[in-house]
C-alpha positions in Angstrom: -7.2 -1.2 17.6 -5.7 1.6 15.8 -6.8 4.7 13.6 -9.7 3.9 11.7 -11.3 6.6 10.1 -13.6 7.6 7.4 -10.8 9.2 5.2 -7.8 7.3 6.2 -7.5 3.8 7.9 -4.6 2.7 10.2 -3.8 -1.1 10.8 -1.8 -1.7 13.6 -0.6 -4.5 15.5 -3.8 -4.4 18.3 -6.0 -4.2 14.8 -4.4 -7.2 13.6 -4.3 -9.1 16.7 -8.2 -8.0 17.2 -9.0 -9.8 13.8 -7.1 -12.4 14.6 -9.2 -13.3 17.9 -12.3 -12.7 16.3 -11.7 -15.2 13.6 -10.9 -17.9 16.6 -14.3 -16.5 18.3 -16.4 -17.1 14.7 -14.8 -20.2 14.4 -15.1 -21.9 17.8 -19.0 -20.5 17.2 -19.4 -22.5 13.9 -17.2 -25.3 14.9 -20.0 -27.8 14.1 -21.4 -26.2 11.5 -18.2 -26.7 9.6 -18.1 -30.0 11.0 -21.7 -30.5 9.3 -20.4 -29.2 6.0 -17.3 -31.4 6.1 -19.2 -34.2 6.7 -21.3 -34.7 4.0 -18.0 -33.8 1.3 -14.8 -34.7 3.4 -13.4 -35.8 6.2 -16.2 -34.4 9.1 -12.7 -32.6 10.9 -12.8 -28.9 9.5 -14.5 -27.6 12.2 -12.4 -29.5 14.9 -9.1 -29.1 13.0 -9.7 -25.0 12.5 -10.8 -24.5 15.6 -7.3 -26.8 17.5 -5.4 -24.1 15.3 -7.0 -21.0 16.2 -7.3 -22.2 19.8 -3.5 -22.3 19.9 -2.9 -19.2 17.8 -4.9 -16.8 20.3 -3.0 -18.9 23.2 0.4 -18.1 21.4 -0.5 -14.0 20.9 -1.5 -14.0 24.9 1.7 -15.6 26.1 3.8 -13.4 24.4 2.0 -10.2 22.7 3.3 -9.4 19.4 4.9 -6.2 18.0 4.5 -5.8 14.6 1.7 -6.3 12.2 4.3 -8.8 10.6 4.4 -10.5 14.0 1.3 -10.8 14.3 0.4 -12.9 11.1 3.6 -15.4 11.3 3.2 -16.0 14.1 -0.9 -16.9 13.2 0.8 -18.6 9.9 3.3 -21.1 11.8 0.9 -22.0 14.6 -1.9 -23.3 11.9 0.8 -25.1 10.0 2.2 -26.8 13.1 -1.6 -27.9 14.5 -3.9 -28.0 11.9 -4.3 -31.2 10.2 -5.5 -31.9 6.9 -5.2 -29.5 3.9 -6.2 -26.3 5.9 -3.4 -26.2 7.9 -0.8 -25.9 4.9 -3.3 -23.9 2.7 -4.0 -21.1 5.8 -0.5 -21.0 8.0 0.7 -20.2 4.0 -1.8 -17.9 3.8 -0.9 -16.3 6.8 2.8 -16.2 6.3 2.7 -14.9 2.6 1.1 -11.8 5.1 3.5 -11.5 7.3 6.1 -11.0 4.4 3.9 -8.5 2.3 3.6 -6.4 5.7 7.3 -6.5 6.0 8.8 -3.9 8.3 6.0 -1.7 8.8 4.5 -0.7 12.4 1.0 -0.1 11.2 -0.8 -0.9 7.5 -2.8 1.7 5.8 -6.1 0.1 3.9 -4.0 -0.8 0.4 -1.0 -2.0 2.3 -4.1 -4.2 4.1 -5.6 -5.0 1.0 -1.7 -5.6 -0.4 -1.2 -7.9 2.3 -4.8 -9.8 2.2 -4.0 -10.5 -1.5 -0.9 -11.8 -0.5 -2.5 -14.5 1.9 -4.8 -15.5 -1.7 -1.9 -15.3 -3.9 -0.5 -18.2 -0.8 -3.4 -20.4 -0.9 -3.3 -20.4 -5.0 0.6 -21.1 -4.6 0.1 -24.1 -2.3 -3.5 -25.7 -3.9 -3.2 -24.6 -6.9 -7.1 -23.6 -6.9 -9.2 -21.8 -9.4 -12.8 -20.2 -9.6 -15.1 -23.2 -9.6 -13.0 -25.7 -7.7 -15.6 -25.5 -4.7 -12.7 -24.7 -2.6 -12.0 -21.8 0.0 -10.4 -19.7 -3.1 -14.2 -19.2 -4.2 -14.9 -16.7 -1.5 -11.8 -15.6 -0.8 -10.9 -14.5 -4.3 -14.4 -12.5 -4.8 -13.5 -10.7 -1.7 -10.1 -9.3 -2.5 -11.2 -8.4 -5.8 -14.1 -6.7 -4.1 -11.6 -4.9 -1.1 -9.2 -3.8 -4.3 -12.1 -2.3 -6.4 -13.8 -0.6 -3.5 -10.4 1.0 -2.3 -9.6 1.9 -5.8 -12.9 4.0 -5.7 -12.1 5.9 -3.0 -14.5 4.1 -0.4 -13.3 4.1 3.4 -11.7 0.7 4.2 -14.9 -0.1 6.6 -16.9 0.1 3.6 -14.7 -1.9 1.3 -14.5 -4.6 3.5 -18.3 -4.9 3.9 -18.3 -5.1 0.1 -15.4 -7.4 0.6 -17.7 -9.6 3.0 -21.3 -9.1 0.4 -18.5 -11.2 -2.2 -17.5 -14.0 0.1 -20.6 -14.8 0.8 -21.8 -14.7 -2.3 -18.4 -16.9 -3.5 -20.0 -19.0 -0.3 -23.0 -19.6 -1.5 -22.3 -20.1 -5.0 -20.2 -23.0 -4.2 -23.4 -25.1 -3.0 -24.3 -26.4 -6.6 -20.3 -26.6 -7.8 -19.0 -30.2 -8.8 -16.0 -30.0 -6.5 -12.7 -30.9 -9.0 -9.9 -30.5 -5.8 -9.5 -32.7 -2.3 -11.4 -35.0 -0.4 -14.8 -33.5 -2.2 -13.4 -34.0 -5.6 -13.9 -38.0 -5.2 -17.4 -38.1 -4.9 -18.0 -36.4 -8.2 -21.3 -35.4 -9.0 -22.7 -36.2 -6.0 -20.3 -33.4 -4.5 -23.0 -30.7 -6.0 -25.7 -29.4 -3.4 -23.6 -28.9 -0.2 -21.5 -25.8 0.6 -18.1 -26.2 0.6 -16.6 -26.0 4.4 -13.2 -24.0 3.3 -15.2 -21.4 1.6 -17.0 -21.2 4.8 -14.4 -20.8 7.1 -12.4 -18.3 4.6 -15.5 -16.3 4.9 -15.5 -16.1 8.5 -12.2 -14.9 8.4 -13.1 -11.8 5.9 -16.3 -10.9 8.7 -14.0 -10.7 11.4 -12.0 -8.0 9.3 -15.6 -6.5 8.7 -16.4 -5.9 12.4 -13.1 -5.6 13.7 -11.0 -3.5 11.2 -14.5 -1.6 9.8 -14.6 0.9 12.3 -15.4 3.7 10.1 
């Protein structure tokens, strides 16, 4: 899955694709938790929406391997658009092509042009919801952990390492959604009564940031 080392951290194309399947596998495994979590705020078809996408994503990458770290995540990015319902598919296929266009050209990603292109996929999902901090949305987790991935990088720490500090902030942007009054989407009707359940995008986002943990923090 490429170079990783403690000093210097390569991210290639069988990295990528690696992440990739192990943010289907988390999500087929919490399918109905995030069902749960949807229910009590939404529509009760998180869970069963994500896991249609990722079901077809990882079928897509096995038919026809990709080539390119940019491959990789467009391909990812138009398959979630194309068969996830709902808000998630918009808010992660963009996520997943603003990605693919960050990693441009390149055969392999070192960690900042990983942590160039995660930020990317946020600076997507903040194009196309239009979130901020305190929404009770996925962009409470996921912003946490590429400020975390940035500021670990910036102080010299191995990309494993930064992405477990990465993972210690999404789940702490996770977890803090549970008392938030949600103010966008589906939750954002019920009000008040939207306070005391954990949000399922911030969830699923979170899932998404372990599977870089284990897959890409080989350190």
């Amino acid at each position: 899955m490429g170079s990783l080392t403690a000093m210097t951290a390569t991210v290639d194309t069988a990295a990528l694709t690696a992440w990739v399947r192990e943010f289907g596998r988390l999500i087929a495994a919490g399918r109905d938790l995030l069902t749960e979590l949807d229910s009590a705020i939404g529509d009760a078809d998180h869970g069963v929406n994500m896991d249609r996408g990722m079901t077809a994503v990882l079928a897509a990458l096995a038919a026809d391997p990709p080539t390119t770290p940019a491959d990789v995540l467009k391909r990812t990015g138009m398959t979630l658009v194309s068969k996830v319902g709902g808000a998630s598919g918009p808010l992660y296929g963009t996520a997943f092509l603003r990605m693919a266009a960050a990693a441009g050209a390149a055969d392999a990603l070192d960690a900042p042009g990983y942590a160039k292109v995660l930020r990317a996929g946020l600076d997507g999902v903040v194009a196309r919801g239009k979130p901020a901090a305190g929404d009770k949305t996925m962009y409470d987790a996921l912003a946490p952990a590429v400020d975390a991935l940035d500021e670990a990088l910036a102080a010299g720490r191995p990309l494993g390492e930064a992405l477990r500090a990465a993972l210690r902030a999404a789940e702490q942007g996770r977890d803090a959604t549970i008392p938030m009054v949600a103010r966008k989407g589906r939750a954002s009707y019920l009000g008040e009564r939207s306070a005391g359940h954990q949000d399922p995008g911030a969830t699923s986002v979170t899932m998404l940031v372990s599977a870089a943990a284990t897959v890409l923090g080989g350190d």
